[in-house]
C-alpha positions as CSV (number, residue, x, y, z in Angstrom):
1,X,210.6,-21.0,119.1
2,X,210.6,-17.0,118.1
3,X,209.5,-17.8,114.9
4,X,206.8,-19.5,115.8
5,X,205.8,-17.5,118.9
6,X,206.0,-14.0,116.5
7,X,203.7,-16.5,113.6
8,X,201.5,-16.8,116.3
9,X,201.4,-12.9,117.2
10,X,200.4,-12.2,113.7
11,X,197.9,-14.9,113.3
12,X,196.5,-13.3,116.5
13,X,196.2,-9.7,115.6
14,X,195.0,-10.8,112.0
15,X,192.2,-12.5,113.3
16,X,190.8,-10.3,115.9
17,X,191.5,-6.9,117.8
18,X,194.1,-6.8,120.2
19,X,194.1,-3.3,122.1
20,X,197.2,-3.9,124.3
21,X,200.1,-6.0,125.5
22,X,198.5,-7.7,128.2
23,X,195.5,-9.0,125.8
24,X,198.3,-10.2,123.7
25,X,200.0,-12.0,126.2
26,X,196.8,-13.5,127.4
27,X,196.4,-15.0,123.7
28,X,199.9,-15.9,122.7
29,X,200.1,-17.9,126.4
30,X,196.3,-19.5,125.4
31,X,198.4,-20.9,122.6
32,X,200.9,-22.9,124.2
33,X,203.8,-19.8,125.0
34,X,204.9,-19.3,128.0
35,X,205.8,-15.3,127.9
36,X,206.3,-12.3,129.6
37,X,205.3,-8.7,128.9
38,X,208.9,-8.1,128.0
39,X,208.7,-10.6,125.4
40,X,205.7,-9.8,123.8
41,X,207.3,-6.1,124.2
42,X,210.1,-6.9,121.6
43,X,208.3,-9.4,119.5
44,X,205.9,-6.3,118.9
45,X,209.3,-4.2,118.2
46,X,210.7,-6.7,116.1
47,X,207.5,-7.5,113.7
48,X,207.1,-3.8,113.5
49,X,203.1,-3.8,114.7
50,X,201.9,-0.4,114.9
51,X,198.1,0.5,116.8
52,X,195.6,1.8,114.2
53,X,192.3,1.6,112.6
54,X,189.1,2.4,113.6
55,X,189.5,-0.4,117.3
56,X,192.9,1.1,117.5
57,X,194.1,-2.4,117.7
58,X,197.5,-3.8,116.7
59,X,198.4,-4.7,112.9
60,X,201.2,-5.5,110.9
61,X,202.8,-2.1,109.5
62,X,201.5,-0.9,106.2
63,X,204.5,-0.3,104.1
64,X,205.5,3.3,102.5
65,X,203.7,4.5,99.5
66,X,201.7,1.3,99.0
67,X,198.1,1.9,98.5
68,X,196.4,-0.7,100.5
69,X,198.7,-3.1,98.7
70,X,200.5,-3.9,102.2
71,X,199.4,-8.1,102.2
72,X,200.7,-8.4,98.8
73,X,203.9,-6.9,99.5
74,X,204.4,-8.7,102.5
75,X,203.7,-12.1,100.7
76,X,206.5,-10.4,98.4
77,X,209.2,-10.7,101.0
78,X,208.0,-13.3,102.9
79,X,208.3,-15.7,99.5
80,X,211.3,-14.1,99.2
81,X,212.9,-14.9,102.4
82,X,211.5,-18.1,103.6
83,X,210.6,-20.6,100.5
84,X,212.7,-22.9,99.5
85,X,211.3,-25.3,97.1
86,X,207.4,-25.4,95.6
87,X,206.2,-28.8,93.9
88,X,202.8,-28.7,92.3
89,X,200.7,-32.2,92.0
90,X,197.2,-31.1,90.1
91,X,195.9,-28.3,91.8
92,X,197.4,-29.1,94.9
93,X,200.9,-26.8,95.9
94,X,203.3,-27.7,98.4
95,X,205.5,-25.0,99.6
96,X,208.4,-25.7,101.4
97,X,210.4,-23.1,103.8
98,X,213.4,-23.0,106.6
99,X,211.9,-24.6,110.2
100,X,209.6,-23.1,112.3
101,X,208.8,-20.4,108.8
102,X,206.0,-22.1,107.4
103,X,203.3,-20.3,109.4
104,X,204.7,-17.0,108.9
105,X,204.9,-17.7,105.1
106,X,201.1,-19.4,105.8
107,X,199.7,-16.4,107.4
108,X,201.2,-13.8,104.7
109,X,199.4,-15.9,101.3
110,X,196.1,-16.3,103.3
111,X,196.7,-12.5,104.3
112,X,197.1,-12.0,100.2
113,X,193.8,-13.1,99.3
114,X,195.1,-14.4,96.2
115,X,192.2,-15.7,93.7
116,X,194.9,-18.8,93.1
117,X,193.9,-19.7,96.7
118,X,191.3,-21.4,98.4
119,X,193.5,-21.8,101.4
120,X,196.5,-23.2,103.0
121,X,197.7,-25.8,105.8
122,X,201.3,-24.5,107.6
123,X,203.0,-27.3,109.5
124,X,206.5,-26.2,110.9
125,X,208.3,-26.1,107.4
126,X,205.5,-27.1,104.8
127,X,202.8,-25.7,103.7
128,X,199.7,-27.2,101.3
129,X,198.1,-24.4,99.2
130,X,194.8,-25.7,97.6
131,X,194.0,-23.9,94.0
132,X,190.7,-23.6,92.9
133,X,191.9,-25.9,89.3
134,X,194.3,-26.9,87.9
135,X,195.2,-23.9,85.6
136,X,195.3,-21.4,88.8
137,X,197.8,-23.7,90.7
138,X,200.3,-23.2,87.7
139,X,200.2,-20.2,87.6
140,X,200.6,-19.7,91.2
141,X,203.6,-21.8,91.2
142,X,205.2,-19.8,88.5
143,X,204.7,-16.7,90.3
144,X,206.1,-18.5,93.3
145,X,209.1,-19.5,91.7
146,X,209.8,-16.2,90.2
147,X,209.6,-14.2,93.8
148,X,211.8,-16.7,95.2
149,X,214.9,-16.5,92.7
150,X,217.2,-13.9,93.9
């Protein structure tokens, strides 16, 4: 349920300002969550949001020293801790993860604007990726498959 309520959070912030807690309570509740202030308090806490930009809205914390690299690196560890098996059929790439991590991993490849990506569909613990051909979907699953070895 965390998992998927803190997914939710960062789908949230991703796809529009959120100023404050109350705003983000308002949303995370218009999807189905019953929370408090207190919980949206330590979700914010524990996903590390920081207010910034030019709407001094909430965002996912930019990690140090990396140059407006910050989706890439947090596809980097989300590959790393959540997938567990990728299977490619043509250009289609199924990524499987842990329950209730698909969205999280979901939301971190869109975030990536990856060229090997038209887009993705997160259920609970699956994900489809779509690749523009054939050639790209190979290549994303190699890549994949390398970030998730330990």
């Amino acid at each position: 349920m965390k998992t998927r309520r803190q997914s939710v959070i960062l789908d949230v912030i991703q796809r529009q300002p959120v100023r404050n807690q109350e705003q983000l309570r308002r949303l995370v509740r218009s999807a189905g969550f019953d929370v408090t202030q207190a919980t949206v308090s330590r979700d914010i806490r524990e996903l590390g949001l920081v207010k910034g930009g030019r709407d001094a809205a909430y965002q996912a914390p930019m990690p140090a020293g990396s140059n407006g690299h910050a989706p890439k690196l947090l596809l980097n560890r989300a590959v790393a801790e959540y997938l567990t098996r990728v299977d490619r059929v043509q250009q289609l790439v199924l990524l499987r993860t842990g329950p209730g991590q698909a969205q999280l991993l979901g939301v971190a490849l869109d975030g990536a604007c990856l060229p090997e990506v038209l887009g993705t569909i997160a259920g609970d613990d699956t994900i489809l990726a779509i690749a523009p051909d054939v050639r790209r979907a190979r290549a994303l699953v190699k890549w994949l498959e390398g970030m998730s070895k330990p």
